[in-house]
C-alpha positions as a Markdown table, in Angstrom:
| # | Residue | x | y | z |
|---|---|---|---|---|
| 1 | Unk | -32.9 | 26.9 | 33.3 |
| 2 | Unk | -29.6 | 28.1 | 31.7 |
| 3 | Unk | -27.6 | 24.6 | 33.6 |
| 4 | Unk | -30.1 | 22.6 | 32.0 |
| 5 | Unk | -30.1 | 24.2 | 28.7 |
| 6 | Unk | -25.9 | 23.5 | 28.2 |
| 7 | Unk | -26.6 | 20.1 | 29.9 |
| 8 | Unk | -28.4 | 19.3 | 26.5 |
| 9 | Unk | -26.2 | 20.7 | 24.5 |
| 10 | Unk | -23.5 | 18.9 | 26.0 |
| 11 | Unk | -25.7 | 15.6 | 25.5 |
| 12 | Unk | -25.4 | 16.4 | 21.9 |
| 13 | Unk | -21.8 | 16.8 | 21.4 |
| 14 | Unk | -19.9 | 14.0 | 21.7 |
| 15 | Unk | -22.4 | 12.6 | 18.7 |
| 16 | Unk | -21.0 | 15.6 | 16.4 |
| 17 | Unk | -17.6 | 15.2 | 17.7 |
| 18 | Unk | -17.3 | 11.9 | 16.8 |
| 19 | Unk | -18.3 | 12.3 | 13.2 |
| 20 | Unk | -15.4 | 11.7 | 10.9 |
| 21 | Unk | -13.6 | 15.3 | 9.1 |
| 22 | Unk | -12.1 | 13.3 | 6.4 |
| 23 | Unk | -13.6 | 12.7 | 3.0 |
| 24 | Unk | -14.3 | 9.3 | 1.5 |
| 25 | Unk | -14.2 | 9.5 | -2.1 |
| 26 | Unk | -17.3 | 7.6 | -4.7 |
| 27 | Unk | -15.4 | 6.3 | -7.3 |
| 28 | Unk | -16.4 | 5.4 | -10.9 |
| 29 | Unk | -15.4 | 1.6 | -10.7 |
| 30 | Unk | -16.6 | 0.5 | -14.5 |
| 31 | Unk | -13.5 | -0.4 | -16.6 |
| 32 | Unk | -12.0 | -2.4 | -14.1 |
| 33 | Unk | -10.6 | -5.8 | -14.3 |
| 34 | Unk | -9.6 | -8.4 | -12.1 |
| 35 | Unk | -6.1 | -9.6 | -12.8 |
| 36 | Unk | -5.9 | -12.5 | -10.0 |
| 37 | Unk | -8.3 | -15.0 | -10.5 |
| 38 | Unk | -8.3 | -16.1 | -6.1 |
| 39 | Unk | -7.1 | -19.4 | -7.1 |
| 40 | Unk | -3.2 | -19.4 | -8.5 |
| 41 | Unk | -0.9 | -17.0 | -9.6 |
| 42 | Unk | -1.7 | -17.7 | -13.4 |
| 43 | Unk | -1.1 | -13.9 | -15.3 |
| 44 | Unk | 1.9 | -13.2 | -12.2 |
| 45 | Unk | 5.3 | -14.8 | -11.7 |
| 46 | Unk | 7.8 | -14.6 | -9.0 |
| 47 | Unk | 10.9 | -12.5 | -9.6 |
| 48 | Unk | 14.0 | -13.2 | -7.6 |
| 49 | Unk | 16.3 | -10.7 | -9.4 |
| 50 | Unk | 15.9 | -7.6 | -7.1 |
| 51 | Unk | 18.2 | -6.6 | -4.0 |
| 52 | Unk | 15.8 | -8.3 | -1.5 |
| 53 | Unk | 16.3 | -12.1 | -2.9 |
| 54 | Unk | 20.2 | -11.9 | -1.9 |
| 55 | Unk | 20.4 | -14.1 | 0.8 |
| 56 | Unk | 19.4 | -16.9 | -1.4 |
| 57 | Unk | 21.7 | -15.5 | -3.8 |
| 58 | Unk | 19.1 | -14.1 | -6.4 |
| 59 | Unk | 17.9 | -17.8 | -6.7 |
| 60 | Unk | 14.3 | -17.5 | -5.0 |
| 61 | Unk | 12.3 | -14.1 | -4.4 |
| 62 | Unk | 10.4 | -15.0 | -1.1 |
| 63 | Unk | 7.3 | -17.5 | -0.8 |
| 64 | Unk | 3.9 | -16.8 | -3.2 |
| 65 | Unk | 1.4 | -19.1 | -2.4 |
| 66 | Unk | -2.5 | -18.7 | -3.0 |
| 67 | Unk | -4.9 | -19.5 | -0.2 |
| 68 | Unk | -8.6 | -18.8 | 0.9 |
| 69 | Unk | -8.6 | -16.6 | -2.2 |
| 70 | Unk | -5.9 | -14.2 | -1.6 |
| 71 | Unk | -2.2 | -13.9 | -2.6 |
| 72 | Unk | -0.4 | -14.4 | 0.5 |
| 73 | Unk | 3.8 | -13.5 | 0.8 |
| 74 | Unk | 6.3 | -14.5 | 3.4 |
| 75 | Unk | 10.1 | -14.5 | 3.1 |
| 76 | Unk | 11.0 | -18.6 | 2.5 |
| 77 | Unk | 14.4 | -18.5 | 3.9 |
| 78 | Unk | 15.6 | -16.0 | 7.0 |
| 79 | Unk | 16.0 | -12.5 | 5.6 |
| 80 | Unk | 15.1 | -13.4 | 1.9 |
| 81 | Unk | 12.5 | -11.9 | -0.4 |
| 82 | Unk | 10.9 | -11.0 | -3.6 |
| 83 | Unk | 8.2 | -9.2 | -5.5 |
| 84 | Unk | 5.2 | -11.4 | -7.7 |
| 85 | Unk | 4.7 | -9.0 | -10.8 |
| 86 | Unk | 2.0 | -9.3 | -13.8 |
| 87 | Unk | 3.2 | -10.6 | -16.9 |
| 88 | Unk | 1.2 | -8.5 | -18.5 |
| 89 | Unk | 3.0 | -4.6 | -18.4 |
| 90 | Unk | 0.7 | -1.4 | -18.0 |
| 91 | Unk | 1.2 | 2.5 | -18.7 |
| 92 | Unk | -1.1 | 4.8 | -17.2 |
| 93 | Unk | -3.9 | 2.6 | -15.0 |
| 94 | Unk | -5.4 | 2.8 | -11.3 |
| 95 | Unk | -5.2 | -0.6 | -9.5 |
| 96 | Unk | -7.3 | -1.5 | -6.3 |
| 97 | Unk | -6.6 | -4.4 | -3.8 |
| 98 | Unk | -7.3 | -5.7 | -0.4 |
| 99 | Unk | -5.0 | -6.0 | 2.1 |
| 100 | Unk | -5.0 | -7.6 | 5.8 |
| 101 | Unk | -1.1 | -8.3 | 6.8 |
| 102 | Unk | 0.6 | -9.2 | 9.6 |
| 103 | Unk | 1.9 | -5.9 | 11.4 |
| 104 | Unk | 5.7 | -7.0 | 11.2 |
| 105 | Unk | 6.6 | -7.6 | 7.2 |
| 106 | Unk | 7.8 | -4.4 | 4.8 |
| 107 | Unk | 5.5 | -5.2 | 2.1 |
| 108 | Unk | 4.9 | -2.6 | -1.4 |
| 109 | Unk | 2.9 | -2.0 | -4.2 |
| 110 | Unk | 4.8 | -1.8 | -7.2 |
| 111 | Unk | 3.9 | 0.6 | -10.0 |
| 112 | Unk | 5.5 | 0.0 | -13.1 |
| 113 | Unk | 7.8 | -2.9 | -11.9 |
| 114 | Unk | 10.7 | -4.4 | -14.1 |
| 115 | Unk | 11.9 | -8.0 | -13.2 |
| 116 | Unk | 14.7 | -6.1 | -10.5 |
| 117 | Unk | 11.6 | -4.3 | -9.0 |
| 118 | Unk | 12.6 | -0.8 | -10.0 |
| 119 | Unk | 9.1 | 1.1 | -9.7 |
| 120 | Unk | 7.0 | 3.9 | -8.4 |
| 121 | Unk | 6.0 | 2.3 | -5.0 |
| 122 | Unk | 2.7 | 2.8 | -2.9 |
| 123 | Unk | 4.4 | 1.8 | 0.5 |
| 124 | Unk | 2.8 | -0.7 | 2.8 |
| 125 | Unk | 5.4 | -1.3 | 4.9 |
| 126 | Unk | 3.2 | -2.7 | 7.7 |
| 127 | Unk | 5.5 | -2.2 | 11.1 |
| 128 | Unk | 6.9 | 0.3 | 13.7 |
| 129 | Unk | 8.4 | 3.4 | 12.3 |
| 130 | Unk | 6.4 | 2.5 | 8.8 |
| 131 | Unk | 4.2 | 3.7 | 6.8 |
| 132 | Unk | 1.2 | 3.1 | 4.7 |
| 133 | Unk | 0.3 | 5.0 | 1.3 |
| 134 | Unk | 3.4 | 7.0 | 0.8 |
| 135 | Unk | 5.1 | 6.7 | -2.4 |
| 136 | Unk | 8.5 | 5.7 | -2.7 |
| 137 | Unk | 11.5 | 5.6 | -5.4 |
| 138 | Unk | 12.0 | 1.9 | -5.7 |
| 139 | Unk | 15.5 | 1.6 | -7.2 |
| 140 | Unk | 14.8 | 4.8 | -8.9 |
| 141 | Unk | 17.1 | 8.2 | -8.7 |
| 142 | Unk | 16.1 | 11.3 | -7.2 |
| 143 | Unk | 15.6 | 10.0 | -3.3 |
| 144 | Unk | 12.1 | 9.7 | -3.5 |
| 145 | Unk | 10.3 | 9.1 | -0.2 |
| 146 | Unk | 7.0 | 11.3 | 0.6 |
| 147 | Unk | 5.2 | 10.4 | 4.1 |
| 148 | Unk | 3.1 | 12.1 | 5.7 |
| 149 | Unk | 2.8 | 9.8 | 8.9 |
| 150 | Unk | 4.6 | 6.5 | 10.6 |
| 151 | Unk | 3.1 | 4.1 | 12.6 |
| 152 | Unk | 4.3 | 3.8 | 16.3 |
| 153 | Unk | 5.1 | 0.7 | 18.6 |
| 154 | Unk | 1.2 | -0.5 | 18.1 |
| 155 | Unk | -0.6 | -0.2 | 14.9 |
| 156 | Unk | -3.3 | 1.4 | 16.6 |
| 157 | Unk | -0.9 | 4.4 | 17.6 |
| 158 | Unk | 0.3 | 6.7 | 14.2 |
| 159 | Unk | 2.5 | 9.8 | 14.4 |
| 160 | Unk | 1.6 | 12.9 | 11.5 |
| 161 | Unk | 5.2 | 13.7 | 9.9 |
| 162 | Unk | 5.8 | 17.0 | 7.9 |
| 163 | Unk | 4.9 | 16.4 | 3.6 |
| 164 | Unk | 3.6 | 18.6 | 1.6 |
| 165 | Unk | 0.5 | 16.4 | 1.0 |
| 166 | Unk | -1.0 | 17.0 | 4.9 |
| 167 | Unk | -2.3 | 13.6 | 6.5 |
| 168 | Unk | -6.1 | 13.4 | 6.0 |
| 169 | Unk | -6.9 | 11.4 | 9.5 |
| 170 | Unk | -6.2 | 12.6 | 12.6 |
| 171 | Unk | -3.8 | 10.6 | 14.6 |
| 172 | Unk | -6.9 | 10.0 | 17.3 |
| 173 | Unk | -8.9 | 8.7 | 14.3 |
| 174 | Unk | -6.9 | 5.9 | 13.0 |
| 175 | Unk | -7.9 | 3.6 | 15.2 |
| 176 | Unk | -11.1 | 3.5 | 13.8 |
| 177 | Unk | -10.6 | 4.4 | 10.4 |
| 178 | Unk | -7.9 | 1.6 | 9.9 |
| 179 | Unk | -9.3 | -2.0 | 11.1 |
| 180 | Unk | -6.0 | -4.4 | 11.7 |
| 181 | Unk | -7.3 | -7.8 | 11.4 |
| 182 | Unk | -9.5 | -7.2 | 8.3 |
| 183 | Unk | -9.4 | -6.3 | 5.3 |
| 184 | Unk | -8.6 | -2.5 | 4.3 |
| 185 | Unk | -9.1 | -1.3 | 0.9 |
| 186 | Unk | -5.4 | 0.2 | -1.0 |
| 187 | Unk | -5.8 | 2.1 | -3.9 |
| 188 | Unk | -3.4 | 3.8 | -6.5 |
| 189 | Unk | -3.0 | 5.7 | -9.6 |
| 190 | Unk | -0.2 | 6.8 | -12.3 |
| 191 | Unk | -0.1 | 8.6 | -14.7 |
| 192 | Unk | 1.9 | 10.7 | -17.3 |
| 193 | Unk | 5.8 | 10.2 | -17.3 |
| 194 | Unk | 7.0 | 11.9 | -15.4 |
| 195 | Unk | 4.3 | 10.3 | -13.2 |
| 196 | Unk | 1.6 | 11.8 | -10.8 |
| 197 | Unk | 1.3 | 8.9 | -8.4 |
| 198 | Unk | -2.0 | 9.5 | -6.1 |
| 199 | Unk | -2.8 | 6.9 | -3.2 |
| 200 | Unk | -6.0 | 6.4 | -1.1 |
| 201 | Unk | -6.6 | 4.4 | 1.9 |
| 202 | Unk | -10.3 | 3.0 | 2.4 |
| 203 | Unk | -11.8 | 5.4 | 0.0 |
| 204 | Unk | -9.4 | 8.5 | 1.7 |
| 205 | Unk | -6.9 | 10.2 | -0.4 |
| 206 | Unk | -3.3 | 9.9 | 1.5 |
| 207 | Unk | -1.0 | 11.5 | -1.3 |
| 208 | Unk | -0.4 | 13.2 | -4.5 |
| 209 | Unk | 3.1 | 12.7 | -6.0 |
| 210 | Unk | 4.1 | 14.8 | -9.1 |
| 211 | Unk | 7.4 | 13.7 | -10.1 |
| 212 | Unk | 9.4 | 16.7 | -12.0 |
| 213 | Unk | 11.8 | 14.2 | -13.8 |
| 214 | Unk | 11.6 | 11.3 | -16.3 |
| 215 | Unk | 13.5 | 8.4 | -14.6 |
| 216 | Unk | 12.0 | 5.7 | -15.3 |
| 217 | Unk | 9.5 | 3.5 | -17.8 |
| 218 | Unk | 6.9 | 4.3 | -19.4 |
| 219 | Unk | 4.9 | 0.9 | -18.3 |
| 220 | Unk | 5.7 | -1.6 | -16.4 |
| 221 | Unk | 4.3 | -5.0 | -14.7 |
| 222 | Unk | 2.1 | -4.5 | -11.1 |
| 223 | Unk | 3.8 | -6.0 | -8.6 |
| 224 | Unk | 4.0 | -6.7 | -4.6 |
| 225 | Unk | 6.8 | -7.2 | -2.5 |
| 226 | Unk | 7.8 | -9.1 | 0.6 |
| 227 | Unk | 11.3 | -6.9 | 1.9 |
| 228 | Unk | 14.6 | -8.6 | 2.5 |
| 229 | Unk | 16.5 | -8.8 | 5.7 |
| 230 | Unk | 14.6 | -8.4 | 9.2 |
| 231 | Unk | 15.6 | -11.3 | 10.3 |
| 232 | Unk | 13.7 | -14.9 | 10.5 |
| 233 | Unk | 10.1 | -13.4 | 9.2 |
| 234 | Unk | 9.3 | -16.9 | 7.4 |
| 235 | Unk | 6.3 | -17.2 | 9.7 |
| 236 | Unk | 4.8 | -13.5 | 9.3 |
| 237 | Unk | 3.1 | -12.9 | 6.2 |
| 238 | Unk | 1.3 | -10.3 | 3.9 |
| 239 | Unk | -2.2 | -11.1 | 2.3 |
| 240 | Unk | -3.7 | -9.9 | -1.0 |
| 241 | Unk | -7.0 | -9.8 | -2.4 |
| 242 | Unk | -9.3 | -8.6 | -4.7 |
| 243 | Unk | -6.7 | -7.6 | -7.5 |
| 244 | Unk | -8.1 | -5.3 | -10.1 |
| 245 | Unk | -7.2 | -2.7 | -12.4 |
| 246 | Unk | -8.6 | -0.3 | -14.9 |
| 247 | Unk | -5.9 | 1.6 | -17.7 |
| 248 | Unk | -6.4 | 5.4 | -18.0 |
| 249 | Unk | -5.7 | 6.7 | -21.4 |
């Protein structure tokens, strides 16, 4: 009677063990507004003047195009770049997109973005060895790079590394809770100067950034990035969607 009595317990375990430890959030989603209309880039425009637009001499920032409804990036000559940033500038705001790249292009979210792409960034830089929803000193003093894990050789596979923010998924869990191939939720949020930058992921939380130091703007455009260098990445690209924001007091 005992053998059949941890038999069903047993039974019921792997149902509890596969039940997710991280927490979604419910956010309060009135005040936002879309700023990309799914049809052209009017409210954005393409700078070329930061370091990733070099190999065309600072005279093109990458390829912007707008198709099926989502802003999609790609360098347009080998190793050359650029960042699409709102005209518009903002101060204290959360911004929520979509995002379903390619796993090979260094892609960001720009936070406060002047024309040379100076910025508080939420990384996405969509590869082996990089990372998703860390924030990073674009440009900016003070060697600001907080991670608190790196994607491996596949983007199923993700490695936790040591921040004071701990990772919220389990390593084992990512495959599930990130879904390559469709369209994953990215979510950030600044405010103050000097700034407390907070990312999520799908609904998760992934970091908390309080910056000690004022280095930087007090508003600035939104912007993404496709990286410089890397080689011939014309034909790998990085897809946006679903472009909205609210502004915090």
């Amino acid at each position: 009677m005992l053998s059949l009595f941890f038999a069903a317990v047993l039974l019921l375990l792997p149902a509890a063990s596969l039940a997710a430890d991280y927490k979604v959030e419910k956010f309060d989603n009135a005040g936002f507004v879309s700023i990309f209309n799914g049809q052209n880039l009017d409210g954005w425009h393409v700078s070329s003047q930061t370091g990733h637009s070099r190999a065309s001499k600072n005279q093109s920032g990458g390829r912007w195009v707008v198709e099926d409804g989502a802003i999609i990036g790609s360098q347009d000559i080998p190793n050359n770049g650029g960042i699409v940033l709102t005209d518009k500038q903002y101060r204290n705001f959360e911004v929520a997109l979509e995002m379903n790249n390619d796993f090979v292009p260094d892609s960001g979210l720009f936070l406060r973005s002047n024309e040379r792409g100076q910025a508080y960034q939420y990384m996405i830089d969509y590869h082996a060895g990089g990372n998703l929803a860390g924030v990073y000193g674009e440009g900016l003093s003070g060697g600001i790079h907080h991670r608190n894990f790196s994607f491996l050789e596949k983007v199923t596979d993700i490695k936790q590394d040591a921040d004071p923010f701990p990772l919220p998924v389990k390593p084992a869990d990512w495959p599930k809770f990130w879904q390559h191939g469709k369209w994953n939720e990215l979510r950030a949020r600044i405010e103050g100067n000097p700034p407390k930058v907070t990312t999520w992921i799908n609904g998760v939380r992934f970091m908390e950034f309080q910056d000690t130091e004022k280095r930087h703007a007090d508003s600035g455009g939104i912007a993404l990035q496709v990286h410089g260098g890397g080689g011939d990445l014309t034909k790998h690209y990085v897809r946006y969607r679903n472009v909205r924001v609210k502004e915090l007091p």
